[in-house]
VOVO-875896 format. One record per residue: chain; residue number from 1; residue in one letter; x negated, z, y of N, C-alpha, C in turn. Coordinates in steps of 0.2 Angstrom, whole numbers. Layout:
N
A;NUM;a;X;Z;Y;X;Z;Y;X;Z;Y
...
This chain:
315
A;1;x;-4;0;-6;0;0;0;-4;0;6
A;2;x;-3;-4;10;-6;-4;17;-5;1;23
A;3;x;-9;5;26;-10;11;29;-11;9;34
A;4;x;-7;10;41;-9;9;48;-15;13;50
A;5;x;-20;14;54;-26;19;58;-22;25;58
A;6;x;-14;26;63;-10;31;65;-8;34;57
A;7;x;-6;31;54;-2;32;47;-7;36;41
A;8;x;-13;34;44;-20;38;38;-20;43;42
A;9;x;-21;45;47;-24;50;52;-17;56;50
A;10;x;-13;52;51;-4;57;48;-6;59;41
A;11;x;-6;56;37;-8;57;28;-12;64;28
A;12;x;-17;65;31;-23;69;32;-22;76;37
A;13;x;-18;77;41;-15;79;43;-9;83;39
A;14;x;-6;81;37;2;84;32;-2;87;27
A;15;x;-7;85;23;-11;87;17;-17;95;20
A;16;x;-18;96;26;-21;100;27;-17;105;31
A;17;x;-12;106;33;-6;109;38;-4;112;30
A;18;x;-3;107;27;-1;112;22;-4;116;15
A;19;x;-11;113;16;-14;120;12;-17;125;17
A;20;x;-18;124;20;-20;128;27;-16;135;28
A;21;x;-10;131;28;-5;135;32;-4;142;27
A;22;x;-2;139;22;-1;144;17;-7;148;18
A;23;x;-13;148;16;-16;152;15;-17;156;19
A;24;x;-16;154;28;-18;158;34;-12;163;34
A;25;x;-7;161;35;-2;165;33;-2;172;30
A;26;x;-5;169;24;-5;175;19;-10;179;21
A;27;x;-16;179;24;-21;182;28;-19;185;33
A;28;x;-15;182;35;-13;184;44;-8;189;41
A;29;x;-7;191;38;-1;195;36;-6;205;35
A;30;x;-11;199;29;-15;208;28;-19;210;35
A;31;x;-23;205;39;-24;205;47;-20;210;49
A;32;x;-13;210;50;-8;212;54;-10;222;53
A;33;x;-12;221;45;-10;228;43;-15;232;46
A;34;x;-22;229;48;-29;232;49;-30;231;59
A;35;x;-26;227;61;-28;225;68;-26;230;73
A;36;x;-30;233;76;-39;230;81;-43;233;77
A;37;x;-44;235;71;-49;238;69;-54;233;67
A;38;x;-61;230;73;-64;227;72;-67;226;65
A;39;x;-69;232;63;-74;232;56;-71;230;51
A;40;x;-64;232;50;-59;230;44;-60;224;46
A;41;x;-57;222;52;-53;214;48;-61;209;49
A;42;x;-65;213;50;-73;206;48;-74;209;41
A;43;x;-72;213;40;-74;214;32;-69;209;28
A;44;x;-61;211;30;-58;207;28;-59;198;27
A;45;x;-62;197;33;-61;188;36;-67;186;30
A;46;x;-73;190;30;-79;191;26;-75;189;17
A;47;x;-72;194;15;-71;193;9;-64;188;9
A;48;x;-64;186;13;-57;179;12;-61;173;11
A;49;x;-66;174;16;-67;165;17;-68;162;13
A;50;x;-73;163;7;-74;162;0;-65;156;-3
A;51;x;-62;159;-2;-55;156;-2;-53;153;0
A;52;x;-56;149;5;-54;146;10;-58;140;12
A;53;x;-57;136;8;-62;126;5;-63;126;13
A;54;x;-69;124;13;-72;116;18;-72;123;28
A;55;x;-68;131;27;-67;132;34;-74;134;36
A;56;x;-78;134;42;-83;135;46;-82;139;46
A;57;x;-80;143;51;-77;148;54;-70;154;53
A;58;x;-69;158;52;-62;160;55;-65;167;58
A;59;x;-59;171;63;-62;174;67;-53;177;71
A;60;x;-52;184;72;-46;188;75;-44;189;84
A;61;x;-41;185;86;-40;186;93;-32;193;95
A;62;x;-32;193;100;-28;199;101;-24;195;104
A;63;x;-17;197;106;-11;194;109;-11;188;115
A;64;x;-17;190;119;-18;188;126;-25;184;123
A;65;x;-27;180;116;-32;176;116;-37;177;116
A;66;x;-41;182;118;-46;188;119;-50;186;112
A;67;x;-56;185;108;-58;187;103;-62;195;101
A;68;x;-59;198;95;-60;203;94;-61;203;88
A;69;x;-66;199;85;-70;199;81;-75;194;81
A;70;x;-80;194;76;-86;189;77;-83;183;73
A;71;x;-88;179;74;-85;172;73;-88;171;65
A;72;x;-85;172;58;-87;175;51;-87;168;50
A;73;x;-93;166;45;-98;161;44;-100;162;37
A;74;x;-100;157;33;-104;160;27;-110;163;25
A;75;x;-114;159;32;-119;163;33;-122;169;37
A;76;x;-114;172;38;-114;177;39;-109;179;47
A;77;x;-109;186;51;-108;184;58;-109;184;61
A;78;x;-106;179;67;-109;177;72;-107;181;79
A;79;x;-109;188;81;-107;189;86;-107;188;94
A;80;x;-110;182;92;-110;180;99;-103;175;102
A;81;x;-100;176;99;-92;174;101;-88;182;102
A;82;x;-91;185;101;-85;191;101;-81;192;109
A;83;x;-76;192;111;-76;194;117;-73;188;122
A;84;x;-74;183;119;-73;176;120;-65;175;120
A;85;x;-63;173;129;-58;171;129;-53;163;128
A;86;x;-51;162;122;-50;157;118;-43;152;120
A;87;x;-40;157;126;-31;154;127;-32;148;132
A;88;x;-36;147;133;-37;142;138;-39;133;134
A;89;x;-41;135;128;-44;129;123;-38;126;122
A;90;x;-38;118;120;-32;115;119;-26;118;111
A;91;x;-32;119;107;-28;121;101;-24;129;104
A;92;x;-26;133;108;-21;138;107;-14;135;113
A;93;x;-14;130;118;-12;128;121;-5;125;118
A;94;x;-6;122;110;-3;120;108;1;123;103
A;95;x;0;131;102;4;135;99;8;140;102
A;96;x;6;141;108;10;148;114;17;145;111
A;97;x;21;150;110;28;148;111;32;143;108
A;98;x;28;138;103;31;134;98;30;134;91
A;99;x;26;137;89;26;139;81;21;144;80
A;100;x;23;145;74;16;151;71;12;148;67
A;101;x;9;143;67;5;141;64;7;133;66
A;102;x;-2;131;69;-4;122;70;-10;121;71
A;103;x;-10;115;65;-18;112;65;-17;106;72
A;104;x;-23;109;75;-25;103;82;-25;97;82
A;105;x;-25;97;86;-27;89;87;-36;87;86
A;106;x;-38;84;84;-47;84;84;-48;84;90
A;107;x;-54;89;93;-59;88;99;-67;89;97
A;108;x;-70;86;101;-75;88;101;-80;95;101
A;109;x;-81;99;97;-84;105;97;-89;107;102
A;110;x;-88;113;106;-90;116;111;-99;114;110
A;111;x;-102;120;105;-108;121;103;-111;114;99
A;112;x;-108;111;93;-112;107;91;-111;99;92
A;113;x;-106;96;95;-103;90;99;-103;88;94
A;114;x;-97;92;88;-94;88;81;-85;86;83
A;115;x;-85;81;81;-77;82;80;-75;87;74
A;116;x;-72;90;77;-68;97;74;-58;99;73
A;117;x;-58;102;70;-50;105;70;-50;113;69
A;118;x;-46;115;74;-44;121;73;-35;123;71
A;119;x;-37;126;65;-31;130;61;-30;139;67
A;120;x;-23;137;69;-21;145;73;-15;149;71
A;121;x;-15;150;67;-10;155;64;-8;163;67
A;122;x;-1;165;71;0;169;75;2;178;69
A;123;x;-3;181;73;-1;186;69;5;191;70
A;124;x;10;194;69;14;197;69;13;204;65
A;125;x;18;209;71;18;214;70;25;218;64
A;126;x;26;224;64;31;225;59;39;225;61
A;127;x;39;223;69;46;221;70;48;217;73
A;128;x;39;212;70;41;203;72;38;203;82
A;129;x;33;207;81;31;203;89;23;201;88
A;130;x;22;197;91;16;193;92;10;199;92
A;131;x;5;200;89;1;203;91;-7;201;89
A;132;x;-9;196;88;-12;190;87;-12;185;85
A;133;x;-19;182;85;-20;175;82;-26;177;77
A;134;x;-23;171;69;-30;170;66;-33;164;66
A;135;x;-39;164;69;-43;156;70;-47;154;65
A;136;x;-46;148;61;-50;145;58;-52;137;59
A;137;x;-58;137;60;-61;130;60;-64;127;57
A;138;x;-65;119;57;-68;116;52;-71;110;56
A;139;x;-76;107;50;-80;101;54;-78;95;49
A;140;x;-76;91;54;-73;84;49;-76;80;46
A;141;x;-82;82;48;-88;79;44;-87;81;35
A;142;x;-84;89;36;-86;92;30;-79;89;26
A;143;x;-74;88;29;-67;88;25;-68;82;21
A;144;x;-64;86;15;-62;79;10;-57;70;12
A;145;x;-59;66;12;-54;61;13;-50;60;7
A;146;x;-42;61;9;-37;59;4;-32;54;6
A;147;x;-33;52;11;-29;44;13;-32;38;13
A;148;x;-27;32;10;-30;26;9;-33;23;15
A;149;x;-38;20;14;-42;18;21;-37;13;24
A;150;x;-34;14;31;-30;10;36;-34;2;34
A;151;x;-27;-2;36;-28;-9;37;-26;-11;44
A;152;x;-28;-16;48;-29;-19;55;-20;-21;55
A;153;x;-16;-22;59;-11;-25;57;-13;-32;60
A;154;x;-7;-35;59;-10;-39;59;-2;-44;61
A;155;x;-6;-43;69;-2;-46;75;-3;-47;81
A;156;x;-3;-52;84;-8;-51;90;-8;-48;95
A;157;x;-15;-46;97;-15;-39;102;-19;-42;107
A;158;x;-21;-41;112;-21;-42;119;-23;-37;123
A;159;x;-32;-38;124;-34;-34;128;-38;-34;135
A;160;x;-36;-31;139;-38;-33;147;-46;-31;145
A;161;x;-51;-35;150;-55;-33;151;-57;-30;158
A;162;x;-64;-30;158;-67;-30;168;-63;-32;172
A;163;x;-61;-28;178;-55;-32;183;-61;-32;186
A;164;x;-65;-30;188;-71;-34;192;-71;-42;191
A;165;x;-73;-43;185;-71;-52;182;-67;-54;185
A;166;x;-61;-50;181;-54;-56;182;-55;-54;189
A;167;x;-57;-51;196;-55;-54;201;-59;-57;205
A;168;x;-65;-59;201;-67;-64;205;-68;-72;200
A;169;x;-63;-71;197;-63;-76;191;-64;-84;193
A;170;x;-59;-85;199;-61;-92;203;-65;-93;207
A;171;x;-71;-89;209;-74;-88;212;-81;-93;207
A;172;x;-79;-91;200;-85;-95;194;-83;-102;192
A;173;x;-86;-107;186;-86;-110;184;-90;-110;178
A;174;x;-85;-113;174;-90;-114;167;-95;-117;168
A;175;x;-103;-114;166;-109;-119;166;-110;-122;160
A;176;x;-110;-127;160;-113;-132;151;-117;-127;150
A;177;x;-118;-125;143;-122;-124;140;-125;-129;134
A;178;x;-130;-126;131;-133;-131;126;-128;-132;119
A;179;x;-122;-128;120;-119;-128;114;-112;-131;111
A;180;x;-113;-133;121;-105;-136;124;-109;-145;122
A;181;x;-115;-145;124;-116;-156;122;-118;-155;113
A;182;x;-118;-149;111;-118;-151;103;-113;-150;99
A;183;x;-109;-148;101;-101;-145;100;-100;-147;92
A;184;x;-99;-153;91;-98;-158;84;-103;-156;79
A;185;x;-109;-154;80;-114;-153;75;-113;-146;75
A;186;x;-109;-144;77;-112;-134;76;-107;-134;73
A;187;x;-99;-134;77;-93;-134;71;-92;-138;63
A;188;x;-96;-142;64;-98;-145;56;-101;-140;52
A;189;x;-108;-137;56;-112;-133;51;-110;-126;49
A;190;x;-104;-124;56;-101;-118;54;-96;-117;49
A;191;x;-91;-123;47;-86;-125;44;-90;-125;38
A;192;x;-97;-129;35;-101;-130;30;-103;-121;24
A;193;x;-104;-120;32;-108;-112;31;-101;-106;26
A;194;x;-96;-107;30;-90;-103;27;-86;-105;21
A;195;x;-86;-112;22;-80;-115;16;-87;-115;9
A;196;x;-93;-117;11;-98;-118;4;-104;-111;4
A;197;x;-103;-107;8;-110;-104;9;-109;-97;6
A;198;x;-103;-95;7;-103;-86;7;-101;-83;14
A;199;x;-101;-88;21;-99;-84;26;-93;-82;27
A;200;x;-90;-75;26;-83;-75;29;-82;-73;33
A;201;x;-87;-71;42;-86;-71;46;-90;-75;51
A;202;x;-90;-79;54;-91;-83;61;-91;-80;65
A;203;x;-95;-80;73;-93;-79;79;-97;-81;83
A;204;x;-93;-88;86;-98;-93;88;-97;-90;98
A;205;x;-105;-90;100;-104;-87;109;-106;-93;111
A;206;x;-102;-98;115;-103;-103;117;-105;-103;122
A;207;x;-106;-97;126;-109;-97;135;-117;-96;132
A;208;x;-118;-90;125;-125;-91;126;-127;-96;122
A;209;x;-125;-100;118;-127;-104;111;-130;-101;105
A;210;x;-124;-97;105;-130;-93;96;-122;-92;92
A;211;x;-123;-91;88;-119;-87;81;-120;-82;77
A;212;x;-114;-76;76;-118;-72;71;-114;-71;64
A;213;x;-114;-71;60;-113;-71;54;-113;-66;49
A;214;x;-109;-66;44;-110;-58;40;-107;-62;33
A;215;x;-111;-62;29;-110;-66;21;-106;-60;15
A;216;x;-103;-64;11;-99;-59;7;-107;-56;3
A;217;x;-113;-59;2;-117;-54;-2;-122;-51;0
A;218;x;-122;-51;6;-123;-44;11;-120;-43;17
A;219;x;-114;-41;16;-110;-41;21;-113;-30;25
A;220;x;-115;-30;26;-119;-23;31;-121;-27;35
A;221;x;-125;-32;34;-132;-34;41;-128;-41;44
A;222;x;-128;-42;47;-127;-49;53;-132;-54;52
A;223;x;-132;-59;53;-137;-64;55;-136;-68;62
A;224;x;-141;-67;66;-140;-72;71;-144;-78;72
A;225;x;-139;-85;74;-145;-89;75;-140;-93;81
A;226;x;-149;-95;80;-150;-98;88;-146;-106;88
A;227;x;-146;-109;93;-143;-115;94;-148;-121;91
A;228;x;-155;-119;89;-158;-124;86;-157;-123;78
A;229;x;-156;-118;76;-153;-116;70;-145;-121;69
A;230;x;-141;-118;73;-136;-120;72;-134;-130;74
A;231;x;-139;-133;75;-139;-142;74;-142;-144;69
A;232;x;-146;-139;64;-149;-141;60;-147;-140;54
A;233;x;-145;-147;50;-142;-144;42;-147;-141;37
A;234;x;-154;-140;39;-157;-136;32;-157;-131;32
A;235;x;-153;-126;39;-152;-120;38;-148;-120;28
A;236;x;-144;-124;29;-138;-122;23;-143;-122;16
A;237;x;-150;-121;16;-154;-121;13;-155;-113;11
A;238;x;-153;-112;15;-157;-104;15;-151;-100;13
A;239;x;-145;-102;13;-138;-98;11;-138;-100;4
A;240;x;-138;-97;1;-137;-99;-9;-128;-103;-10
A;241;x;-128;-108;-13;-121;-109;-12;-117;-104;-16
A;242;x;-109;-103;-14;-106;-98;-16;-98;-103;-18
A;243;x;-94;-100;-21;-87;-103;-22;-83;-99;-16
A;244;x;-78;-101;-15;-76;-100;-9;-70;-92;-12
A;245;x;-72;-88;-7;-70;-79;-9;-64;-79;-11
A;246;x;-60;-77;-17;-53;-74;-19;-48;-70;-14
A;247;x;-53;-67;-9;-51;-63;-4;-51;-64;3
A;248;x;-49;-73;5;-50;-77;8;-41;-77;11
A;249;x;-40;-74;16;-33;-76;18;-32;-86;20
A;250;x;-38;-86;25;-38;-92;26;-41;-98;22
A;251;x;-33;-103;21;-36;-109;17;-43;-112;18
A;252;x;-45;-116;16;-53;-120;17;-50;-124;22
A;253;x;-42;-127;20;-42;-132;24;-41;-131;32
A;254;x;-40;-124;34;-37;-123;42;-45;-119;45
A;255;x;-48;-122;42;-55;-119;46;-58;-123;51
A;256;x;-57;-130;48;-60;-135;54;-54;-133;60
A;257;x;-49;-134;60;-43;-133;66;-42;-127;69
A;258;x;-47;-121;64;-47;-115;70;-52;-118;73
A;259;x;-58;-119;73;-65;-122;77;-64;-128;82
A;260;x;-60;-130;80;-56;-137;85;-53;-135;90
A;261;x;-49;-129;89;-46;-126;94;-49;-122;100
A;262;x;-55;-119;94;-60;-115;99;-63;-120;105
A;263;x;-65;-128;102;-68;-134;108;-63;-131;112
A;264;x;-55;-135;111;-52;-135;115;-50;-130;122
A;265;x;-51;-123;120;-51;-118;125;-58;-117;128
A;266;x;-63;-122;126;-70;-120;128;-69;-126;136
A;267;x;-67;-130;135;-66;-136;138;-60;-137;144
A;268;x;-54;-134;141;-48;-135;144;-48;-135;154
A;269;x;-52;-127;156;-52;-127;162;-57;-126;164
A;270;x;-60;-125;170;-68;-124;172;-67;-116;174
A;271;x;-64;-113;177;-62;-108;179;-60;-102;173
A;272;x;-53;-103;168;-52;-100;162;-55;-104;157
A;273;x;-60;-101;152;-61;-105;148;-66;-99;141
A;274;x;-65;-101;136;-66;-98;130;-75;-97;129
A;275;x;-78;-89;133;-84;-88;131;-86;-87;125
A;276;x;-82;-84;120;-84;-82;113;-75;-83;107
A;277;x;-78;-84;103;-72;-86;101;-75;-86;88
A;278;x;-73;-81;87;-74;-79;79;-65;-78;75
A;279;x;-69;-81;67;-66;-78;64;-67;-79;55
A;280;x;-62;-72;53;-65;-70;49;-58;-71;43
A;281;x;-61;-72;37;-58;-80;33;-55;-72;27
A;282;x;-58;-66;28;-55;-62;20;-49;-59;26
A;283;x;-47;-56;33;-41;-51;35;-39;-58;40
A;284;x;-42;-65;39;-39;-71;43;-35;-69;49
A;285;x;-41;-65;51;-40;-65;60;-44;-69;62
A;286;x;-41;-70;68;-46;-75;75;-49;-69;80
A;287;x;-52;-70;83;-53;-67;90;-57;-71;94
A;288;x;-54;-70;102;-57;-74;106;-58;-67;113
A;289;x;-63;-72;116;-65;-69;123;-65;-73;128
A;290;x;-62;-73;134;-62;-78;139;-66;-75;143
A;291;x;-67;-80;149;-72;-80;154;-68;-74;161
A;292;x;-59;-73;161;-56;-68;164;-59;-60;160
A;293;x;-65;-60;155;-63;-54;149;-58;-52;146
A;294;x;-53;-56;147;-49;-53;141;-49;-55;133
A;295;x;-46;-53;131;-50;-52;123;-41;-54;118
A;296;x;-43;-57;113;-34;-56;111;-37;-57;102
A;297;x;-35;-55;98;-34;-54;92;-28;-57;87
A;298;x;-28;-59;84;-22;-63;79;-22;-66;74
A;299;x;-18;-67;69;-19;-68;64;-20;-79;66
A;300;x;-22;-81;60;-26;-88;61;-22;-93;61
A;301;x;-14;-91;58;-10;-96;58;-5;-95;66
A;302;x;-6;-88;67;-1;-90;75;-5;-92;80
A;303;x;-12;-94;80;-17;-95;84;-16;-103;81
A;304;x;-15;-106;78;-16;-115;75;-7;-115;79
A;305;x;0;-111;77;2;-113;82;2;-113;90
A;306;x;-2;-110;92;-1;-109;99;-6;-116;102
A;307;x;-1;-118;107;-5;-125;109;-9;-123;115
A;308;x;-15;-125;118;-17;-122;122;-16;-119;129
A;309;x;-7;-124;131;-3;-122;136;-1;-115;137
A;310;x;-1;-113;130;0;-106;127;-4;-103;130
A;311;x;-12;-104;130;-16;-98;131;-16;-100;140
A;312;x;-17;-103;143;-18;-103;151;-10;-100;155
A;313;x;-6;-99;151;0;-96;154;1;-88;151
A;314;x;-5;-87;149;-3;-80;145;-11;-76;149
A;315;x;-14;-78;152;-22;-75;153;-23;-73;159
């Protein structure tokens, strides 16, 4: 099943909220029996956290957010949080007055510049009034992943760039580059490279005349070549031939006609005009970048319908 960014990030969330919650709960509960006696509840927080997978920290604040405990660590306590006023941080912001228990929002960690999560569980007294909080923390580095890894959707999106650019946008002109009088022999060699090579991504930079590339059998590293690379067929030399990838949304045959379209937006106006323009043949997107900066994303069949009256009435 396919996973939005937003939708994985929710998965991972619901699954830690909920073993968390239980557990803090239950702590916050004996807390409640021992509070403000400093020594009790760091003995207590001491012999819990063993209990408690993957938490950095947990630590006893008093009604008003005040910490009044050190900050218990596996490797031991850290008193130099004691006394530490905590109400003003986003995670306790997020619980005054709307629940007894919530896992934060991620921020970046005060002391170590991690993205982190705070668990805040409100502790209760015996006729139900607020008389603390139990804090625990975690480092996301350290957390298990249990959501499918998100997929791009895949629709086109459209993004502003530099308004410096765009507003001095007719103030330029496209300069010929050495990419724009070879035009014909590079989208041959690019077309060659991806339908017979192994490349599944392209992204050809038409202002500076180079290409960078990322092959299904080293798909980690890039390759960059230059515009005397890209007129020369012996490069295809050095790519080992490949049969064309099973995880290829787009057909062999719609690759010259995304490349023909990139000319056409390269050419169409002196003023708007296509500086960079890739695309990638396994999630058959396109992306392009104009000379206003803006940038737009879409899948390869609604980019072959759109003519290019399309794009100068949209930019």
């Amino acid at each position: 099943m396919n996973t939005t960014l937003q939708e994985a990030v929710q998965q991972q969330r619901e699954h830690f909220t909920a073993i968390l919650g239980r557990k803090l709960l239950k702590l916050a509960k004996t807390c409640a029996l021992v509070l403000p006696e400093r020594t009790q509840l760091e003995a207590l927080l001491t012999q819990e956290l063993s209990h408690i997978d993957y938490c950095k920290h947990l630590y006893v604040l008093d009604a008003d957010g005040l910490q009044i405990t050190a900050n218990i660590t596996r490797e031991g306590a850290d008193h130099s949080h004691f006394g530490r006023n905590r109400m003003e941080r986003p995670y306790m912001q997020e619980i005054v007055g709307h629940t007894d228990f919530k896992l934060s929002q991620a921020y970046i960690s005060r002391n170590k510049k991690r993205p982190s999560l705070t668990g805040i569980q409100v502790i209760r007294g015996l006729t139900g009034e607020r008389i603390g909080f139990l804090g625990a923390d975690y480092d996301l580095r350290e957390l298990p992943g249990t959501a499918d890894i998100y997929q791009e959707p895949q629709n086109w999106r459209q993004i502003k760039g530099d308004p410096a650019i765009r507003g001095g946008l007719f103030l330029q002109s496209r300069a010929e580059s050495v990419m724009d009088t070879q035009m014909d022999d590079v989208l041959s060699l690019m077309c060659e490279l991806m339908i017979e090579h192994g490349v599944f991504h392209g992204k050809l930079h038409f202002s500076s005349s180079r290409a960078t590339l990322w092959l299904m059998d080293d798909p980690y590293s890039y390759r960059i070549l230059s515009i005397d690379d890209l007129i020369d067929p012996d490069i295809c030399l050095a790519y080992p031939h490949r049969p064309y990838t099973e995880r290829a949304q787009v057909p062999p045959t719609k690759i010259r006609a995304v490349f023909d379209l990139f000319r056409e937006l390269r050419f169409a106006d002196e003023n708007v005009y296509l500086r960079a323009g890739s695309l990638n043949i396994c999630n058959g997107m396109v992306a392009l970048n104009f000379s206003c900066d803006g940038s737009h994303y879409l899948p390869y069949d609604d980019f072959l319908h759109k003519n290019v009256e399309f794009w100068f009435g949209t930019l």
